[in-house]
N, C-alpha and C positions, 0 to 999 in steps of 0.2 A: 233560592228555591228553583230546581226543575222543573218546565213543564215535561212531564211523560206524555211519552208518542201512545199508552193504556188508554189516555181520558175520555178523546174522543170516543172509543168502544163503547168503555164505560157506563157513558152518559148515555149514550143511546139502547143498551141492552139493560140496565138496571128499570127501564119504565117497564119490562115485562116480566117481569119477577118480582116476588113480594120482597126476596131475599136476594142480597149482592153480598157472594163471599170472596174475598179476597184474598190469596196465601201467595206466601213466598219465605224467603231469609229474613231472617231477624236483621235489622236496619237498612234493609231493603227499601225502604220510604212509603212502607203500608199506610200509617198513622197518617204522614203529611198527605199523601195521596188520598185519601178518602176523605180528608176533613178541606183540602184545596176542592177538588168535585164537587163535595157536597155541602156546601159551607153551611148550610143552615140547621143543618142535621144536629139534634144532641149527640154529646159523645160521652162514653165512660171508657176506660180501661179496667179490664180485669187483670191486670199487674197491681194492682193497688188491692192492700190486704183487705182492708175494711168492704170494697166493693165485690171481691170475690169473695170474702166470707158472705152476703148479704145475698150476690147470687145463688151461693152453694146451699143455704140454709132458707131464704124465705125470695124464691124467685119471682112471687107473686109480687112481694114488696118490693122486688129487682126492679123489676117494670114499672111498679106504679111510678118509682121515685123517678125513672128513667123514660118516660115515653115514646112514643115511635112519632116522627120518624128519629133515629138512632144506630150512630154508629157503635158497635160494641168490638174496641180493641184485644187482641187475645184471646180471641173467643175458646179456644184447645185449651185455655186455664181449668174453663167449668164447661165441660163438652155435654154433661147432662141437661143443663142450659137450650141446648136446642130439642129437646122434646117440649120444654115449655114455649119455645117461639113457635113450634109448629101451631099449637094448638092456639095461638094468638093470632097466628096469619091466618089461620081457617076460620077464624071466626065471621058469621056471614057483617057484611058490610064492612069486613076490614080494609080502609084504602090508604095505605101509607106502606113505608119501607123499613126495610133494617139492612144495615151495611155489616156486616161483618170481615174482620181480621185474622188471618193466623200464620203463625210462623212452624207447624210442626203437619204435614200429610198426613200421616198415620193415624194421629189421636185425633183430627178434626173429620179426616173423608171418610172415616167408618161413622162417623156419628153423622153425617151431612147426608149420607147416603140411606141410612138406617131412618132419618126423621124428615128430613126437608127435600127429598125426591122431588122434581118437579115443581118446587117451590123456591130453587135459588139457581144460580145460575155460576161457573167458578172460575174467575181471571186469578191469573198468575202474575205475581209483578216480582220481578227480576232485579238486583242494580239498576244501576246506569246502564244504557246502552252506548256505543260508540257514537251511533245517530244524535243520542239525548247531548252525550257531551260534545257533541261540535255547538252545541247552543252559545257555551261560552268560550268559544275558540281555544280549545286546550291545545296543549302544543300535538306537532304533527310527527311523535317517535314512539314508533312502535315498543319497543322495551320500556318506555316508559308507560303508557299504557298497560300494557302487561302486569307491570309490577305496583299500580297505583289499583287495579283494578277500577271498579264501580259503584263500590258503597256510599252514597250521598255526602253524610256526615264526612267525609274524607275533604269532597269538594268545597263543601258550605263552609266550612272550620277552616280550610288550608291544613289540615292535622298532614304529618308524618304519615302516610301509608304503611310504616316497617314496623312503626310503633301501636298505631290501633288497630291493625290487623293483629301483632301480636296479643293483643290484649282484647279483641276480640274473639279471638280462638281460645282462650284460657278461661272467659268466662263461660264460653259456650259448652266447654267442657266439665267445666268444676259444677256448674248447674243445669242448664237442661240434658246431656246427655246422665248425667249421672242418675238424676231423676228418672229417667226414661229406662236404662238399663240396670239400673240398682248398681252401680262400679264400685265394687270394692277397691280397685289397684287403679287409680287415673292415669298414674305412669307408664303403665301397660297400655291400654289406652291411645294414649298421647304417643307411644311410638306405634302404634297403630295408626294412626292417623300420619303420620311422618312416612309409612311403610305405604301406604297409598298413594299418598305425592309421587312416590319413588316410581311406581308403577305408571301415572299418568299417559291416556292414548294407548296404554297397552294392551292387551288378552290379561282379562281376568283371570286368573290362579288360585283357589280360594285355598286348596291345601297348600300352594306355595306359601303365601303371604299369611296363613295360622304358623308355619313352619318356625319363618324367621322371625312371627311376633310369640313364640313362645303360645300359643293359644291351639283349639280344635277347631277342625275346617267348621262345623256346625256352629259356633261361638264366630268364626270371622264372616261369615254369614250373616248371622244375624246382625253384628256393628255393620259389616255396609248398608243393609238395610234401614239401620238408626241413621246412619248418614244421609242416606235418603230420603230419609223422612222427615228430615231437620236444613232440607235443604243447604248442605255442602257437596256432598257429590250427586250426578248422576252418571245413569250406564246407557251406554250406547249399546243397542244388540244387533246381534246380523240378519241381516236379510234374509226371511226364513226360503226365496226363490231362488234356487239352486242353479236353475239352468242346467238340471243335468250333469254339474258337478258336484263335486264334491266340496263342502265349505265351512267354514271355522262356526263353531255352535256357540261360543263362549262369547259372554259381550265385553267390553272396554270399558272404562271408569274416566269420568271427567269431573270438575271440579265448576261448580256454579260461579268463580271468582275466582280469578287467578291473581288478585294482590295475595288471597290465603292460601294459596299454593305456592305463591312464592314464600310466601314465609314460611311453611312447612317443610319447605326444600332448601331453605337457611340462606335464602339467596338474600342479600341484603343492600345490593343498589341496581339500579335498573342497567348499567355497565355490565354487572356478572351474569347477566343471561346472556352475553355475545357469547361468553368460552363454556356456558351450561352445557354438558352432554345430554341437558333432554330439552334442550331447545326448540327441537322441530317439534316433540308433543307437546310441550306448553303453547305454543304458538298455534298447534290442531284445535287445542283447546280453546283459545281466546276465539277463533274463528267460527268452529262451532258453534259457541255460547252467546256469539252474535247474535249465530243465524236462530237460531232459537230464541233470546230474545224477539227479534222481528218479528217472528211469525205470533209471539206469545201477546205482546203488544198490540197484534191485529186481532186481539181473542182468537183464534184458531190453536187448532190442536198441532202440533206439529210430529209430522210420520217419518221419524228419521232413522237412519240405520249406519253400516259399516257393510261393506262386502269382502270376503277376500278368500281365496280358492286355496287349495291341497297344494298348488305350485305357489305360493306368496305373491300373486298377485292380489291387487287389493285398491279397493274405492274408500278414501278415507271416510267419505258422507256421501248416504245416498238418501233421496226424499224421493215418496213414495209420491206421484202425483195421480192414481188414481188407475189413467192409462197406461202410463208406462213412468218407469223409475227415471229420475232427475241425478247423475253422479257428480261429484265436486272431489276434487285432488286438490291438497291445500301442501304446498311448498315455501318453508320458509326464505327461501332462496330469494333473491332480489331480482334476479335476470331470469327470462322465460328462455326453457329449452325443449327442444319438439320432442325430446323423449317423453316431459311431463305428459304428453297426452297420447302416452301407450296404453297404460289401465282403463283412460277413459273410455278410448277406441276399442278393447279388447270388451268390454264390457258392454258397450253399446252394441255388438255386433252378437255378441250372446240373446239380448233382447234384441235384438231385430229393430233396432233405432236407428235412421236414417234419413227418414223428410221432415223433424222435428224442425219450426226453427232456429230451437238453442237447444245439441246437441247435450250439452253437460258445462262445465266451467272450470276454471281454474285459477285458484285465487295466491298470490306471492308474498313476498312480504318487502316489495319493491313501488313503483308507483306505479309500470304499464296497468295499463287499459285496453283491450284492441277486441278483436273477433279473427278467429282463424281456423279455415277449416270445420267453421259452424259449433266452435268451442269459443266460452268468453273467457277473457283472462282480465282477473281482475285485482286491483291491489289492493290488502289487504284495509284500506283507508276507506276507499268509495264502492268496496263491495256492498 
């Protein structure tokens, strides 16, 4: 077992909410994490038929059998569930907690929004983090990383990352996506999902990628959507501060786990990402999905973007810090060259950044470390 860098958060903002929701990926370590935190907490799952028919049909008796405090695992099984918890927390002298779990955005934050406003508070827990796994000294190669990704169960078992990731993405699909979009054809689908890896770090095309999946732009629309809702991808979108130019409106598409992007993309040992042709965006990717992590980790919201102009210049990640934007250029390249910090420099001087004392960054995928020129250069290890 992991400890997650979440718990500290956790523990301390859960005293101020009657409700703690928790969402992320399905074996993301929801379940371990909230029952580690809060060990004394009852628990149920609503994966269990008998317990979601009892929620579904007599939520009164849900609760009695189940008292607070209580964690309710899967809580997007029975999403009408939380109209009944509202009116449980609101009851005057109510002093206890409920932990809630989900693995699906869409079916849980319209209901969480709709009834428990102000009454719950929503951490995201992600994989592993790079940070998490140096706990038990995983080895130090980036492609392997890459391709083992972060999902718990991978580490705790020793399993095969080629094999349960496969067999992760097949169940995910034969059940909850199907459920969720009614999929007549999963095969269509499933190269749909394959047609997205393809794309990884790129400009999003929605009639392109309906085109070559045989589908309507309005239909491949809505599956990214499912995918984001189901936490496998998200989108990076641009920075809507122009500076006066002109600049790319369309966002990027990235992958919450890149063990399942590698498998998507049929890559089948951590070796075949050296000669991969989309080597430098999967590796954008891994970097990314850090840095996101980190920030998500620290309960904060994280204001991330992309930049890039009418002339293809381009900031792969920009973070929005309130006063003025934070830019990062992420190179898979092992050696630093001063070229890397033309975008940063060109981009900096659009904003008018100058007496910061960390101009922007730049992260490799080698081991330097340094400061130059008021840019860090950082290796993609101890970023």
């Amino acid at each position: 077992m992991y400890d997650r860098k979440l718990e500290s958060f956790a523990k301390k903002i859960h005293k101020q909410y009657p409700i703690l929701t928790i969402i992320g990926p399905r074996q993301s370590g929801k379940s371990t994490f909230a029952r580690k935190v809060f060990p004394k907490y009852h628990y149920v799952s609503l994966e269990t038929t008998a317990d979601k028919e009892l929620a579904q049909t007599d939520p009164k008796g849900f609760f009695a059998k189940y008292p607070a405090p209580l964690i309710i695992d899967e809580v997007q099984r029975v999403p009408q569930l939380l109209s009944d918890l509202q009116t449980l927390v609101d009851q005057p002298g109510f002093n206890s907690h409920y932990i809630l779990t989900g693995s699906h955005q869409l079916l849980l934050m319209e209901k969480v929004s709709q009834s428990l406003a102000g009454r719950t508070t929503i951490l995201t827990l992600l994989p592993l983090s790079l940070f998490e796994l140096k706990q038990k000294k995983v080895q130090k190669n980036i492609d392997v990383r890459i391709f083992t990704g972060g999902y718990p169960r991978i580490y705790d078992q020793s399993l095969d990352p080629g094999q349960w990731v496969s067999q992760y993405i097949r169940t995910y699909v034969e059940r909850d996506v199907r459920a969720i979009a009614q999929l007549k054809d999963l095969d269509i689908f499933q190269r749909f999902l394959a047609l997205c890896a393809g794309r990884v770090g790129q400009i999003l095309n929605f009639d392109s990628l309906a085109n070559d999946c045989g589908i309507t732009g309005p239909t491949a629309k809505a599956w990214v959507s499912i995918l984001e809702a189901s936490f496998l991808v998200f989108r990076l979108n641009p920075h809507h501060k122009n500076f006066g130019k002109r600049v790319i409106k369309s966002s990027k598409l990235y992958f919450y786990d890149t063990a399942v992007l590698c498998s998507l993309l049929k890559i089948k040992e951590p070796d075949h990402l050296n000669v991969h042709p989309l080597r430098g965006f999967i590796f954008e990717n891994f970097v990314i999905l850090e840095k996101l992590k980190t920030l998500l980790n620290k309960g904060e919201e994280p204001q991330f973007y992309f930049w890039r102009d009418a002339k293809g210049r381009e900031i792969d990640l920009v973070e929005d810090r309130g006063l003025y934007l934070f830019p990062t250029e992420i190179k898979v390249g092992q050696s630093f060259q001063r070229s890397y910090l033309d975008h940063l420099k060109y981009f900096n001087s659009l904003q008018k950044i100058e007496n910061q004392e960390e101009l922007g960054e730049l992260v490799l995928g080698g081991d330097e470390n340094y400061k130059t020129e008021g840019y860090s250069v950082h290796s993609w290890w101890d970023d």
